[in-house]
Every structure is written in C-alpha cells, then in structure tokens.
BALOBA-1460 file (C-alpha; in Angstrom, 3 decimals):
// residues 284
<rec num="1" residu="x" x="-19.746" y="-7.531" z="15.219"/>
<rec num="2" residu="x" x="-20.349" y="-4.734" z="17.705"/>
<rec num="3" residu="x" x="-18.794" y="-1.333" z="16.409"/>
<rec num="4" residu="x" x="-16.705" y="0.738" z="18.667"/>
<rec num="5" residu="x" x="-19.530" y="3.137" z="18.827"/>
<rec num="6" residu="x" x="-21.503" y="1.308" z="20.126"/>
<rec num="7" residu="x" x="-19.302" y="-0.613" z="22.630"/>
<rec num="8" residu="x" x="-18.201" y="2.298" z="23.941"/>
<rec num="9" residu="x" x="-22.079" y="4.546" z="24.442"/>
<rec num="10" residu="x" x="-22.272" y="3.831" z="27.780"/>
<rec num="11" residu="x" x="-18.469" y="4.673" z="28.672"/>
<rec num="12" residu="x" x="-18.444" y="8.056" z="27.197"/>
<rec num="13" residu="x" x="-20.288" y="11.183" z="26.401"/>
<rec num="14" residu="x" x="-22.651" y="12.499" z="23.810"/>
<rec num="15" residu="x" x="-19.940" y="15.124" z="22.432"/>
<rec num="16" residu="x" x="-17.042" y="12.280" z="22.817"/>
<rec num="17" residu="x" x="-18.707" y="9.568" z="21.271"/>
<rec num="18" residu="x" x="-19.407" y="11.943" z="18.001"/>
<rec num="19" residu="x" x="-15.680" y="12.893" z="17.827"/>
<rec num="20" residu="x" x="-14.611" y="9.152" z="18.188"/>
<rec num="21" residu="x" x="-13.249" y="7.176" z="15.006"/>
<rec num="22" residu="x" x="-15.775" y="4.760" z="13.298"/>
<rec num="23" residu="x" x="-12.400" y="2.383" z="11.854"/>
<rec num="24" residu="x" x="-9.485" y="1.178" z="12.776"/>
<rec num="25" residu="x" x="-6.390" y="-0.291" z="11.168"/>
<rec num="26" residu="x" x="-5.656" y="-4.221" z="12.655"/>
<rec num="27" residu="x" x="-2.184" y="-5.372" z="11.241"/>
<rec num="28" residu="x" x="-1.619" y="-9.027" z="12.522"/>
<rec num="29" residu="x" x="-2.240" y="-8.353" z="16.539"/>
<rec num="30" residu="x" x="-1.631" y="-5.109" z="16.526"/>
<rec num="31" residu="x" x="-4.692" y="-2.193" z="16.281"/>
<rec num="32" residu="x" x="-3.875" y="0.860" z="15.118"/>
<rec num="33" residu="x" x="-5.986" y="3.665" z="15.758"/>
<rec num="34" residu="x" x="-6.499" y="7.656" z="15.674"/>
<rec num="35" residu="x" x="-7.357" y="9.200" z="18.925"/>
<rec num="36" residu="x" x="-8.188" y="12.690" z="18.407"/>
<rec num="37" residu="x" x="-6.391" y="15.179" z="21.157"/>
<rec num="38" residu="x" x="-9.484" y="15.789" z="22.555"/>
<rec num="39" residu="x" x="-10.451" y="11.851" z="23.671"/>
<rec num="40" residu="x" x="-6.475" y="11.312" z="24.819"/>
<rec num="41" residu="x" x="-7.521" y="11.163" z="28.476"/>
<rec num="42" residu="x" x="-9.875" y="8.132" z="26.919"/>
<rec num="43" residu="x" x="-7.131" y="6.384" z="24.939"/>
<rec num="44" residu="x" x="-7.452" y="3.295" z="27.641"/>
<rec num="45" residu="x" x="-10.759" y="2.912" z="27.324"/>
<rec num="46" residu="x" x="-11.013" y="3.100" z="23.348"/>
<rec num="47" residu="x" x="-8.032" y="0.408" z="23.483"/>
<rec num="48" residu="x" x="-9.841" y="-2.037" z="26.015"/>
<rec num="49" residu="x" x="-12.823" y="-1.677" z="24.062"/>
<rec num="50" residu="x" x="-10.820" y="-2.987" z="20.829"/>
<rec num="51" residu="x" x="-9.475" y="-5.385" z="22.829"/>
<rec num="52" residu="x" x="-12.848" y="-6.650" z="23.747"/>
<rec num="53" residu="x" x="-14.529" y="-6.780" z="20.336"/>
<rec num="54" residu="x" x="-10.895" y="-8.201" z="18.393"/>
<rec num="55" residu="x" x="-10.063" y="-10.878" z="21.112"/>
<rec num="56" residu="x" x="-6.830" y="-11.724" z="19.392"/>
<rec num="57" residu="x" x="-5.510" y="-7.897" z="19.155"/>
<rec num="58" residu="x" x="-2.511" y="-8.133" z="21.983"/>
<rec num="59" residu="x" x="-1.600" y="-4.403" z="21.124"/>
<rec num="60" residu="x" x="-3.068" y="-1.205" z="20.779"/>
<rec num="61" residu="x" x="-1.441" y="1.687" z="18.940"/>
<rec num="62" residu="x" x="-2.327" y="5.353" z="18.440"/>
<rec num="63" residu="x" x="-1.447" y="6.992" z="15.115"/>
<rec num="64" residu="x" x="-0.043" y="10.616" z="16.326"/>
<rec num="65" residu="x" x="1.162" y="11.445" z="12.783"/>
<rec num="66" residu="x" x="0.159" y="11.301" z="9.578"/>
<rec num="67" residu="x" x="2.244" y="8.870" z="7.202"/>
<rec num="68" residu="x" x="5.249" y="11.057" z="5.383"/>
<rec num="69" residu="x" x="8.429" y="11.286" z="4.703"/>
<rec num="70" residu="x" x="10.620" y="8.928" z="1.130"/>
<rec num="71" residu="x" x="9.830" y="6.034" z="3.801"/>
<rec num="72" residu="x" x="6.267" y="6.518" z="4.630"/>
<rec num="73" residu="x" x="6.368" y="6.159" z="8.382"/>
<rec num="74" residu="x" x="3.968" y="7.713" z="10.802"/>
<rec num="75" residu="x" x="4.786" y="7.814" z="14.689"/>
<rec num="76" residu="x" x="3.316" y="5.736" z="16.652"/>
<rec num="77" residu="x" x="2.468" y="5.248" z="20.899"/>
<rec num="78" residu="x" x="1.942" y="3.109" z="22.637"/>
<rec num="79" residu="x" x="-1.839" y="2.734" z="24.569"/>
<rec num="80" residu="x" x="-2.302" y="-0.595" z="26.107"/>
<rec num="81" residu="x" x="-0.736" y="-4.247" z="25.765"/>
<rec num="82" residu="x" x="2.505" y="-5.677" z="24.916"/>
<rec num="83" residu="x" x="4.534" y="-2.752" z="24.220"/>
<rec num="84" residu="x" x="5.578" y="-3.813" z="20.424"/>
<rec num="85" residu="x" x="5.627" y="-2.579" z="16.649"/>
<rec num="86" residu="x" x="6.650" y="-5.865" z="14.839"/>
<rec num="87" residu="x" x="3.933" y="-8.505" z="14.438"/>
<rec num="88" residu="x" x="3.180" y="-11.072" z="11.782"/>
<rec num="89" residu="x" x="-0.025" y="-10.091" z="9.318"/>
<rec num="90" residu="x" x="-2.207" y="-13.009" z="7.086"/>
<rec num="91" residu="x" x="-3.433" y="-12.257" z="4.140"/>
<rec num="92" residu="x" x="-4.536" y="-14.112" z="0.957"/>
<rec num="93" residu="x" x="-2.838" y="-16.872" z="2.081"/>
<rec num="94" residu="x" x="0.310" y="-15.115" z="2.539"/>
<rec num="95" residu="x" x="2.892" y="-13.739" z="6.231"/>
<rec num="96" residu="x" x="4.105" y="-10.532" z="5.903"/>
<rec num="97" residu="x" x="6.354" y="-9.851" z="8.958"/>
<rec num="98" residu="x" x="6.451" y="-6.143" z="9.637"/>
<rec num="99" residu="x" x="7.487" y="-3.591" z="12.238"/>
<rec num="100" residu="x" x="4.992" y="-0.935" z="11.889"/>
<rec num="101" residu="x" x="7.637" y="1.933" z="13.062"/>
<rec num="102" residu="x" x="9.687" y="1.319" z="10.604"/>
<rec num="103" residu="x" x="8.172" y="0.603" z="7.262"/>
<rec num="104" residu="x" x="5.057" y="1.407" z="5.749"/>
<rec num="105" residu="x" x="2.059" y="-1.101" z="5.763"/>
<rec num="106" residu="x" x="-1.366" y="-0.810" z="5.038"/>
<rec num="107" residu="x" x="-4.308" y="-3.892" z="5.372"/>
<rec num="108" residu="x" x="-6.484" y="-1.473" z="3.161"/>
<rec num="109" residu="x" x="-4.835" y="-2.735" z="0.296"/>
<rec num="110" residu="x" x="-5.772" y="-5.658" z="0.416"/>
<rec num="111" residu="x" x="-8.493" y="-6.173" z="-2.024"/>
<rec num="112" residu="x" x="-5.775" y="-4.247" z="-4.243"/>
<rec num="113" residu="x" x="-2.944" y="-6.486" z="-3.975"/>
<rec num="114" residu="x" x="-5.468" y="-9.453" z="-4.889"/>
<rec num="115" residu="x" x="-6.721" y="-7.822" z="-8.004"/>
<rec num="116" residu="x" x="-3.571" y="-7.060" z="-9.775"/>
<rec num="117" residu="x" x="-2.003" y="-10.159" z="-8.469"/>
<rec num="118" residu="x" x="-5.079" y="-11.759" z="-10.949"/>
<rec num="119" residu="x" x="-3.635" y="-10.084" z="-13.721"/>
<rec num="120" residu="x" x="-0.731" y="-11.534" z="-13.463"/>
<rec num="121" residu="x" x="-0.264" y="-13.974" z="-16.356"/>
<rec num="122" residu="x" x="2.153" y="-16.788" z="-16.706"/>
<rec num="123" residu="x" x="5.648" y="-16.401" z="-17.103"/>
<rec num="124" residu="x" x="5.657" y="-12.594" z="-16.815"/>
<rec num="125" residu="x" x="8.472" y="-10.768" z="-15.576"/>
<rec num="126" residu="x" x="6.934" y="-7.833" z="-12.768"/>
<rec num="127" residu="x" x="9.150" y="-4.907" z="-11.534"/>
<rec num="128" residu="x" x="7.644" y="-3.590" z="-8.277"/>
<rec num="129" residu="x" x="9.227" y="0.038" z="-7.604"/>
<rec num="130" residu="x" x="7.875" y="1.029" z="-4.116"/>
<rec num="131" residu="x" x="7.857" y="-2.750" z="-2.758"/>
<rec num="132" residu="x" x="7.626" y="-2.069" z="0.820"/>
<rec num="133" residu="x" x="7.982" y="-5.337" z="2.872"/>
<rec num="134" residu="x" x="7.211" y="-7.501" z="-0.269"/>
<rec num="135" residu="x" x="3.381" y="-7.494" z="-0.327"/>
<rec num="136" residu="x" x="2.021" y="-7.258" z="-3.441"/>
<rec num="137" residu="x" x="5.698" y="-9.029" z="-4.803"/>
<rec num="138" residu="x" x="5.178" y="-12.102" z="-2.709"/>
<rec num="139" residu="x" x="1.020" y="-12.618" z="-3.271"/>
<rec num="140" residu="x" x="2.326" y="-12.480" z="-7.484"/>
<rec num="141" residu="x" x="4.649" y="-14.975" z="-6.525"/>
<rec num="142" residu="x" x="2.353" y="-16.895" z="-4.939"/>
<rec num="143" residu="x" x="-0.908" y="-16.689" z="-6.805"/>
<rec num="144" residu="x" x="0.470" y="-16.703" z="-10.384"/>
<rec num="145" residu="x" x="3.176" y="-18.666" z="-12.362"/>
<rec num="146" residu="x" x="5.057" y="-15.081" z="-13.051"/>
<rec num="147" residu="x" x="8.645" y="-15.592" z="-14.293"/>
<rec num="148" residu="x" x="10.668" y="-13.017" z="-11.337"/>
<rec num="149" residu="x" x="9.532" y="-10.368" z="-9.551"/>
<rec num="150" residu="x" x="11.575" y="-7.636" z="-9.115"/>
<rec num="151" residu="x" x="11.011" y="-5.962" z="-5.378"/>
<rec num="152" residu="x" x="12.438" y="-2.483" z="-4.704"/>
<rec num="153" residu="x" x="12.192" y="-0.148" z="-2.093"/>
<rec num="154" residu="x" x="14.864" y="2.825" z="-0.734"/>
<rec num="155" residu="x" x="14.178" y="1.909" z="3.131"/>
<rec num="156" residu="x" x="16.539" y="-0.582" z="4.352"/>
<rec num="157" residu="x" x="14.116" y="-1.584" z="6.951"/>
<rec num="158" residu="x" x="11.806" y="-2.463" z="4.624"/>
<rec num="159" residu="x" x="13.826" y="-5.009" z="2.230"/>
<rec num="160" residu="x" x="15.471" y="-6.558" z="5.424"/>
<rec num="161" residu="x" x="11.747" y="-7.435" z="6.239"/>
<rec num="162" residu="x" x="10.555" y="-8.035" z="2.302"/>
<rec num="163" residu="x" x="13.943" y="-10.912" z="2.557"/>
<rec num="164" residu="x" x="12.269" y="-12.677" z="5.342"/>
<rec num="165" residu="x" x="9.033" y="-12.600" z="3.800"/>
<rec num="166" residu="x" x="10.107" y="-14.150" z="0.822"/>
<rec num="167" residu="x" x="11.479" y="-16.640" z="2.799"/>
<rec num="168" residu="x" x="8.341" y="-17.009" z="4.954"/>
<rec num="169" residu="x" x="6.635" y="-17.629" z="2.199"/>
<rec num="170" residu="x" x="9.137" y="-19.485" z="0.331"/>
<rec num="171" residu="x" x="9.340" y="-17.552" z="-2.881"/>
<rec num="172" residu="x" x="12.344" y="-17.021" z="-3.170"/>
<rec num="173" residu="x" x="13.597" y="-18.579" z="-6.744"/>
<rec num="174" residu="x" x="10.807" y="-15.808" z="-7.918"/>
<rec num="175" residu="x" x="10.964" y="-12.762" z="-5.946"/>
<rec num="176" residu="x" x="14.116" y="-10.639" z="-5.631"/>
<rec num="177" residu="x" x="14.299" y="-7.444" z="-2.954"/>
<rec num="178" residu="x" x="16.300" y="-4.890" z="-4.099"/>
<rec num="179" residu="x" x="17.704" y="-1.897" z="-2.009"/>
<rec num="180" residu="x" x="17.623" y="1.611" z="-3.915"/>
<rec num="181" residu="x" x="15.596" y="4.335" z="-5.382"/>
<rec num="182" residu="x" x="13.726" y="2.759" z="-8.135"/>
<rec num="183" residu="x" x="15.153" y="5.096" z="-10.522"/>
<rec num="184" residu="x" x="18.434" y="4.530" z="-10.065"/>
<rec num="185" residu="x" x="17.885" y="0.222" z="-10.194"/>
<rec num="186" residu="x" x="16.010" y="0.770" z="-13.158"/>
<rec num="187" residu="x" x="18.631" y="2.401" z="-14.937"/>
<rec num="188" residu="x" x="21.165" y="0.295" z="-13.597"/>
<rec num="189" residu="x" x="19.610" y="-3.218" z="-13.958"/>
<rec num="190" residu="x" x="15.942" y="-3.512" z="-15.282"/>
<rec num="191" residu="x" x="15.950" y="-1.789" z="-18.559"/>
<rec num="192" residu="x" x="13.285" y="-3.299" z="-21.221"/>
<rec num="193" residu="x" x="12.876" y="-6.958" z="-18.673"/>
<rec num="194" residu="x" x="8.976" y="-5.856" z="-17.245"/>
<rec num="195" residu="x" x="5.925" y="-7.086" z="-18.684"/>
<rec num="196" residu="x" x="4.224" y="-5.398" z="-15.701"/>
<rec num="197" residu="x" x="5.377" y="-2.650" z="-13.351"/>
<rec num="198" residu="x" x="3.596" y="-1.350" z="-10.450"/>
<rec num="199" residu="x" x="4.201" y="1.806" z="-8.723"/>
<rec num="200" residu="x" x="2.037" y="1.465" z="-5.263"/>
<rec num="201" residu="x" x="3.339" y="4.720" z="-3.847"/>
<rec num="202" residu="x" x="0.946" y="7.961" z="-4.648"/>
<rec num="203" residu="x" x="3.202" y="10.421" z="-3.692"/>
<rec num="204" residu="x" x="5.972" y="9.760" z="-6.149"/>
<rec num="205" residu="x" x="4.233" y="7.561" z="-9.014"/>
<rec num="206" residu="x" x="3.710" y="10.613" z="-11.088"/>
<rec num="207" residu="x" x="7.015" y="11.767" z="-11.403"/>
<rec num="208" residu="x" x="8.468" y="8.145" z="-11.720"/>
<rec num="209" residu="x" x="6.365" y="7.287" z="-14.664"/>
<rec num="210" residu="x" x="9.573" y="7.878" z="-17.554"/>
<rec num="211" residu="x" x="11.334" y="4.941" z="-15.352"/>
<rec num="212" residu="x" x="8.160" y="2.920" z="-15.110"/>
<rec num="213" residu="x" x="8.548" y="3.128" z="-19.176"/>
<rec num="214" residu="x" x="11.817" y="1.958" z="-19.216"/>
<rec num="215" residu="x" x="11.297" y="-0.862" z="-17.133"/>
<rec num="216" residu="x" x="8.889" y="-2.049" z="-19.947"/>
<rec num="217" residu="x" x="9.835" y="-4.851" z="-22.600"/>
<rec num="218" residu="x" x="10.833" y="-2.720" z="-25.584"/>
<rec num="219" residu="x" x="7.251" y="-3.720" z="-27.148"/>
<rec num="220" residu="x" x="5.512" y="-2.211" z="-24.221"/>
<rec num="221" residu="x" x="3.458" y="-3.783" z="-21.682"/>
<rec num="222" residu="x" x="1.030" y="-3.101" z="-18.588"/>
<rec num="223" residu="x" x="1.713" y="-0.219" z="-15.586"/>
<rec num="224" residu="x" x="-0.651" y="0.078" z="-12.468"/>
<rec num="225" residu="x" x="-0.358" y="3.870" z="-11.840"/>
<rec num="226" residu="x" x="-1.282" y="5.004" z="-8.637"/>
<rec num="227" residu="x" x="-2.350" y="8.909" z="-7.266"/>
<rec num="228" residu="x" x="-3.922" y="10.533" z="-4.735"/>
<rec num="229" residu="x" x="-6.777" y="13.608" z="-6.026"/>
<rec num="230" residu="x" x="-8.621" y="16.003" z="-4.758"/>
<rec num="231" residu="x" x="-12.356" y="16.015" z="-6.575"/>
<rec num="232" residu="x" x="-15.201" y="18.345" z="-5.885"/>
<rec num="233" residu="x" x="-18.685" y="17.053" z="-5.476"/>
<rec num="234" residu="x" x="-19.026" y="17.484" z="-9.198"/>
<rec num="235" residu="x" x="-15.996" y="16.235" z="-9.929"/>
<rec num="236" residu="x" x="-15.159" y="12.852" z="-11.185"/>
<rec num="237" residu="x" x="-11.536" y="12.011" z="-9.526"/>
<rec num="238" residu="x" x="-10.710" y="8.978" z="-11.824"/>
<rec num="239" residu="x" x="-11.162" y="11.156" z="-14.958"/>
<rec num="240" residu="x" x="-8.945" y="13.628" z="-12.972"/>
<rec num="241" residu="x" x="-6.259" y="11.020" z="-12.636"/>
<rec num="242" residu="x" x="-6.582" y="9.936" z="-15.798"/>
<rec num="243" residu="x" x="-6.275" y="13.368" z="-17.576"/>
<rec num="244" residu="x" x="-3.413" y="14.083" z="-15.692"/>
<rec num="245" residu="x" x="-1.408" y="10.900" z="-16.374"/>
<rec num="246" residu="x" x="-2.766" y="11.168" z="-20.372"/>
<rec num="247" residu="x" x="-1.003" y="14.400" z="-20.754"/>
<rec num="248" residu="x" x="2.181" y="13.481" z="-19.616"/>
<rec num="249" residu="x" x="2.139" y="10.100" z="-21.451"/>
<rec num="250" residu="x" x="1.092" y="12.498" z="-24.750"/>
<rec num="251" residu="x" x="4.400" y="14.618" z="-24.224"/>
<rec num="252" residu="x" x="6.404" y="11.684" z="-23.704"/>
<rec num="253" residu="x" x="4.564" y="10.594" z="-27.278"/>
<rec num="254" residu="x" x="3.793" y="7.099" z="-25.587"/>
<rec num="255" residu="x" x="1.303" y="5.187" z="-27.457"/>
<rec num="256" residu="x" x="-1.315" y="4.314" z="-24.400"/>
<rec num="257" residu="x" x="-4.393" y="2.916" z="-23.982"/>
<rec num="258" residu="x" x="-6.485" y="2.911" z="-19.946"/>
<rec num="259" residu="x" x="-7.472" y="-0.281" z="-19.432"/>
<rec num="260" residu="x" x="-9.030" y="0.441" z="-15.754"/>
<rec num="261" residu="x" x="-9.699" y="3.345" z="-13.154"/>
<rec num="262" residu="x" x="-10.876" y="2.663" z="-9.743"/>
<rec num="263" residu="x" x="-10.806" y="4.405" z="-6.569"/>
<rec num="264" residu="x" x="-9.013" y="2.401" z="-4.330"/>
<rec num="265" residu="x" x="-9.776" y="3.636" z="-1.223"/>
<rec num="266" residu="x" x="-10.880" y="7.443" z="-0.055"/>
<rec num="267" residu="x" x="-7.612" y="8.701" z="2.085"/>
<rec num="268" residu="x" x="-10.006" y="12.468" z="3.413"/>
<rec num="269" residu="x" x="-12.756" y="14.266" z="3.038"/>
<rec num="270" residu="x" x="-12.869" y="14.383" z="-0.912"/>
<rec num="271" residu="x" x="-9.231" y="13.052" z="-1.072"/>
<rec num="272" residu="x" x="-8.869" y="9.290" z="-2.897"/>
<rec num="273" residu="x" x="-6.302" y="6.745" z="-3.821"/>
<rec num="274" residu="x" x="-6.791" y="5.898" z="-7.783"/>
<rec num="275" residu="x" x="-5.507" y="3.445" z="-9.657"/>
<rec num="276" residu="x" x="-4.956" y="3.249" z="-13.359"/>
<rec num="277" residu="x" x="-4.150" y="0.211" z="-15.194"/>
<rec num="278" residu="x" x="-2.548" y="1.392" z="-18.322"/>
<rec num="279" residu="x" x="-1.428" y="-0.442" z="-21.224"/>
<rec num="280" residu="x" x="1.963" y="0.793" z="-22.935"/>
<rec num="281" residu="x" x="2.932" y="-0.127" z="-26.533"/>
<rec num="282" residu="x" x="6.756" y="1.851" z="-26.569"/>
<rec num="283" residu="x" x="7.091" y="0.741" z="-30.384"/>
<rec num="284" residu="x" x="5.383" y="3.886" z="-32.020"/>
C-alpha cells in the first residue's frame, strides 16, 4: 500500500513532506492523525490523501493534544468527512463501539490484547482494573473458556460503552463492567477472586500494584504490569521496568517470579510501553 509520503510528494514541499507523520491511528472509519502546527494550512490535503489510500475511512481526525488526564482523553478536530467521534472498530473477531472523545482507545494494542488473551486458561477468574470500553475483557471472554471477567474503569463513558460491547459481542454471562476506581472495587468486592489481573494503564499501574495483590487468589497468581520508561541508548528499558517493579514487590516481601518483558510499543523518542508478566505466590 502506498504510504502517505509518498502519496502526498507531489502535493507538498521538500521541508513539508520531512515534517509530515509516517503513521496514523485508523479506529473503525475513523483516521486519526497528528498534524504538526506547521502543515495545519495542509490538514485537507493530508486527510484526502488518507481518504484515498483507506477507501473505507469516512472520517478524518487531528490529534491536537496529547492523551492525559484519570480518563485518558486527548482533544480531537475535526478535518474532513462526516463530522463524528463514535464509530464501530473489528478486531480479533471482536466490535468494540467507541466514541473516541470520550474514552480512551488505542488499535496499537492489538497484538497485546491477543497475547494475554492466550494466556488465559480455562475457568480462570480475570480482574481487569483500567478496562476502558471492554477490550481486552471481551477478546478473554471470547477467545478463552475464563470463568468471569471482572471490567473496571472510573469513566462513566467508558463502561456505558464496555455494557454495549459486551452485549455486541454477547458475553455477557462472563464479563461484568464495573464503575469505580479500581482501588476502591477491589477493596469493596474482589478481594482474593483473580487468577489473573491486568493493569493496561501506564500511568497509574505502579502505584496500583498493592491492589493488583489483593485482587489475587490468596495462593497467588499471574499480573500483567504495565509502564512507560525512559532508556538511554545504552540502556535496556525492560530491565529498567523490571528493577523498578522488583523493588517494590521486595518491600512488600511478595514472593515473585518475571515470567515475560516486552516492549509493547515505543510511545517517543526513547520513551516505551513495557509489559511485565509476573507471577505472584502471596503464601510466603
């Protein structure tokens, strides 16, 4: 497939064309792309051009902030097409309806959400702290025999959509949404129930971790930990993560083992998402 580069050499200049963003984000029909301040008086003609090479792409978006915030939005504006945020993505087999202004989504996860959902084995019981709209939840549901999944997420936008996913897809005597900071349902609700626990949200994994714990069967069981880092040419940022994690485990005196480190995808210039899959034994 033609890149956007080179679909786009003959439209702009030398200087423009080096400035302009090799990838794009496609969510369902909508493309979501960067467009630095100095190509905004080319924003149409990036968007027609994406619209030309992804023929089913009704919408294009610019990304004019970077994701932040406890609900990971970013603001988004409009460039060309139906003027929407809400579409309907496919992957693995699975819909996950989503309004991009409102909750967080990312198709870069992807390969992610199929790998853990692997792992998954029969009859476990998963508690998903940073759920989102129900991705990773609802692709367990659907690709293993798990037990429940337990979905949580603290934007109300976000489990209103993760309900009709589970519906969409019909997994609904497995997966459960639940409204709330993680913390807080844990404590409440999920005690010692989790086999697995997965905490998909870099930002706050870290300092979630104790709850992740608690979450576990009282014999222990499996987390996927994930971080962003900051390594240096010489620097390896898995072992990063991992040191990091391994000393707070130590002064929590967990009994640990790392199963897995992989960068899951790099986020900036020497920045990357990690994950860690960690196995917990809490009887020590």
């Amino acid at each position: 497939m033609t890149s956007l580069k080179e679909h786009l050499a003959e439209e702009l200049e030398a200087w423009e064309l080096k400035i302009l963003p090799s990838s794009y984000d496609i969510v369902g029909d909508i493309a979501i792309i960067r467009v630095p301040d100095e190509l905004k008086h080319r924003a149409k003609e990036i968007a027609e051009a994406i619209m030309r090479i992804n023929s089913h792409v009704k919408t294009v978006l610019n990304q004019a902030s970077p994701v932040s915030g406890d609900f990971r939005l970013r603001r988004l504006e409009w460039i060309m097409g139906e003027k929407k945020t809400e579409t309907v993505h496919k992957e693995n087999g699975c819909l996950f309806k989503v309004d991009l202004e409102k909750c967080y989504f990312s198709p870069r996860l992807s390969f992610e959400r199929a790998r853990v959902a692997s792992q998954v084995k029969p009859s476990e019981t998963v508690v998903n702290m940073f759920a989102g709209v129900g991705c990773f939840s609802i692709l367990i549901a659907k690709k293993s025999k798990a037990k429940r999944v337990y979905s949580i997420d603290i934007n109300p936008w976000a489990i209103r959509y993760a309900e009709e996913n589970i519906r969409l897809n019909r997994v609904g005597h497995i997966v459960t949404a639940i409204l709330g900071d993680a913390k807080n349902v844990i404590k409440e609700r999920l005690e010692d129930i989790a086999d697995r626990v997965l905490m998909p949200l870099p930002e706050k994994a870290y300092g979630y971790i104790d709850f992740a714990i608690e979450a576990l069967k009282p014999d222990g069981g499996v987390i996927h930990y994930y971080d962003f880092v900051h390594a240096g040419k010489d620097e390896n940022p898995i072992r990063k993560v991992e040191e990091k994690i391994s000393r707070k485990l130590c002064r929590l005196k967990m009994d640990f083992e790392v199963n897995l480190g992989r960068i899951v995808r790099t986020v900036g210039p020497r920045w990357f998402q990690i994950v860690l899959d960690i196995r917990i034994n809490k009887k020590n």
